[in-house]
N, C-alpha and C positions, 0 to 999 in steps of 0.2 A: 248479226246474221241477217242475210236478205229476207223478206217476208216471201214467203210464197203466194203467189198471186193465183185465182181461179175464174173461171168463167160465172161464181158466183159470187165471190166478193169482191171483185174489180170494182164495178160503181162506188161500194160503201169504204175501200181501201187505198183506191186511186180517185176518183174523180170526187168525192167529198173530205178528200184529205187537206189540212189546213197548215202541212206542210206542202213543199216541193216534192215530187213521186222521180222517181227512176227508173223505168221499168223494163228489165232485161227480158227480151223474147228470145228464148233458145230451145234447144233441145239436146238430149243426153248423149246423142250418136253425131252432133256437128261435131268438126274438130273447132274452129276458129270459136265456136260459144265454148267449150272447154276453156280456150285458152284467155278469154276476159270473163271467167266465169272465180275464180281465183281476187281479181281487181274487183268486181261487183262486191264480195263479199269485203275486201278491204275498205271500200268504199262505206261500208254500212255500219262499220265501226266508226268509221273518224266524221259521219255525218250526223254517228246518232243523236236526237233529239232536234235536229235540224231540218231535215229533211227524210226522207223512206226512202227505203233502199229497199225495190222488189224485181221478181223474176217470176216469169212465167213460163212454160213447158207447153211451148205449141201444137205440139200431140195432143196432148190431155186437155187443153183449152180451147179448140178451135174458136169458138165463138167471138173472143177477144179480140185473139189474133186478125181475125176478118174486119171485125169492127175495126181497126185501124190501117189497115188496107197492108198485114208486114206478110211481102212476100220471102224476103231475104233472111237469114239468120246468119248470125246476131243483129238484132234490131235493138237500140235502146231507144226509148220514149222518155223526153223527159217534159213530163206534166205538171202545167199550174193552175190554181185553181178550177181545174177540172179542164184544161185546156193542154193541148199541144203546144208546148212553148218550144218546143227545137226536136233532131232527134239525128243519131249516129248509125249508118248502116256497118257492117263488118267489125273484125277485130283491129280496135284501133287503140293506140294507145292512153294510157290511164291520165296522162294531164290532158287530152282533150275529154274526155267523160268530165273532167271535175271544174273541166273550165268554161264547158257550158252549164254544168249545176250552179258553181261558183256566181256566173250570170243571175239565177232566178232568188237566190239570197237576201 
Protein backbone atom coordinates (compact mmCIF):
# COMPACT_ATOMS: atom_id res chain seq x y z
CA UNK A 1 0.00 0.00 0.00
CA UNK A 2 1.28 3.64 -0.77
CA UNK A 3 2.64 5.46 2.28
CA UNK A 4 0.73 8.31 2.97
CA UNK A 5 2.77 11.35 2.87
CA UNK A 6 2.16 14.68 5.20
CA UNK A 7 3.42 18.01 5.47
CA UNK A 8 5.20 16.63 8.47
CA UNK A 9 6.87 13.68 7.38
CA UNK A 10 7.89 14.49 3.82
CA UNK A 11 11.55 15.49 4.83
CA UNK A 12 12.17 12.22 7.16
CA UNK A 13 10.05 9.91 4.40
CA UNK A 14 10.84 11.37 1.16
CA UNK A 15 13.87 13.37 0.97
CA UNK A 16 16.07 11.09 3.57
CA UNK A 17 14.71 7.90 2.07
CA UNK A 18 17.49 5.58 0.84
CA UNK A 19 15.31 4.24 -1.59
CA UNK A 20 13.81 5.88 -4.67
CA UNK A 21 10.25 7.95 -3.55
CA UNK A 22 7.31 8.16 -5.94
CA UNK A 23 5.21 10.71 -4.78
CA UNK A 24 1.54 10.88 -6.04
CA UNK A 25 0.10 14.62 -5.49
CA UNK A 26 -3.70 14.22 -5.76
CA UNK A 27 -6.77 14.76 -4.28
CA UNK A 28 -10.11 12.76 -3.49
CA UNK A 29 -12.55 15.01 -5.72
CA UNK A 30 -9.90 14.90 -9.04
CA UNK A 31 -11.21 12.54 -11.41
CA UNK A 32 -7.82 11.82 -13.54
CA UNK A 33 -5.93 11.13 -9.69
CA UNK A 34 -8.86 8.72 -9.12
CA UNK A 35 -8.09 7.11 -12.04
CA UNK A 36 -3.89 6.33 -11.53
CA UNK A 37 -4.62 6.35 -7.98
CA UNK A 38 -5.61 2.37 -8.50
CA UNK A 39 -1.71 1.95 -10.70
CA UNK A 40 0.05 3.87 -7.60
CA UNK A 41 -1.15 1.45 -5.21
CA UNK A 42 -0.24 -1.47 -7.90
CA UNK A 43 2.94 0.02 -8.13
CA UNK A 44 3.68 -0.13 -4.29
CA UNK A 45 3.24 -3.85 -4.28
CA UNK A 46 5.56 -4.90 -7.09
CA UNK A 47 8.34 -2.13 -5.96
CA UNK A 48 8.22 -3.21 -2.46
CA UNK A 49 11.43 -3.02 -0.76
CA UNK A 50 12.90 -1.28 -3.81
CA UNK A 51 11.75 1.73 -3.88
CA UNK A 52 8.32 3.88 -1.77
CA UNK A 53 5.60 4.19 -3.04
CA UNK A 54 3.67 7.51 -1.63
CA UNK A 55 0.80 9.91 -2.08
CA UNK A 56 -0.04 12.97 -0.80
CA UNK A 57 -3.46 14.85 -0.47
CA UNK A 58 -2.96 18.37 -1.69
CA UNK A 59 -5.74 19.73 0.50
CA UNK A 60 -4.52 18.43 3.69
CA UNK A 61 -0.77 19.19 2.88
CA UNK A 62 -0.42 22.43 1.35
CA UNK A 63 2.88 22.98 2.39
CA UNK A 64 4.45 20.24 0.38
CA UNK A 65 2.66 20.67 -2.41
CA UNK A 66 4.06 24.47 -2.61
CA UNK A 67 7.48 23.45 -1.83
CA UNK A 68 7.52 21.76 -5.20
CA UNK A 69 5.92 24.35 -7.14
CA UNK A 70 2.67 21.20 -8.30
CA UNK A 71 0.01 23.25 -9.67
CA UNK A 72 -1.63 20.42 -11.72
CA UNK A 73 -3.14 17.16 -10.32
CA UNK A 74 -2.02 14.31 -10.73
CA UNK A 75 1.45 15.29 -10.29
CA UNK A 76 3.98 12.33 -9.68
CA UNK A 77 7.56 13.27 -8.22
CA UNK A 78 9.88 10.86 -8.55
CA UNK A 79 12.85 11.52 -5.94
CA UNK A 80 16.32 10.57 -5.48
CA UNK A 81 18.42 11.06 -2.94
CA UNK A 82 16.50 13.79 -1.86
CA UNK A 83 16.40 15.25 -5.23
CA UNK A 84 13.98 15.53 -8.19
CA UNK A 85 15.12 13.10 -10.59
CA UNK A 86 12.09 13.42 -13.22
CA UNK A 87 8.29 13.96 -12.76
CA UNK A 88 4.78 13.04 -14.72
CA UNK A 89 1.95 15.75 -14.95
CA UNK A 90 -1.79 14.09 -15.60
CA UNK A 91 -3.09 10.66 -15.84
CA UNK A 92 -0.77 8.81 -17.74
CA UNK A 93 -0.24 5.62 -18.34
CA UNK A 94 1.25 2.86 -15.74
CA UNK A 95 4.43 1.80 -18.19
CA UNK A 96 5.52 5.33 -18.22
CA UNK A 97 5.27 5.80 -14.27
CA UNK A 98 7.61 2.58 -13.98
CA UNK A 99 9.73 3.41 -16.77
CA UNK A 100 10.85 6.46 -15.36
CA UNK A 101 11.28 4.63 -11.74
CA UNK A 102 12.66 1.64 -13.64
CA UNK A 103 15.39 4.73 -14.58
CA UNK A 104 16.57 5.57 -10.79
CA UNK A 105 17.04 1.53 -9.90
Amino acid sequence: MAVEITDANFEELVLKSDKPVVVDFGAAWCGPCRMIGPVIEEMAGEYEGKAVIAKVNVDENPGVSAQFGVRNIPTVLFIKNGEVADKSVGAVPKAQLTEKLDALL
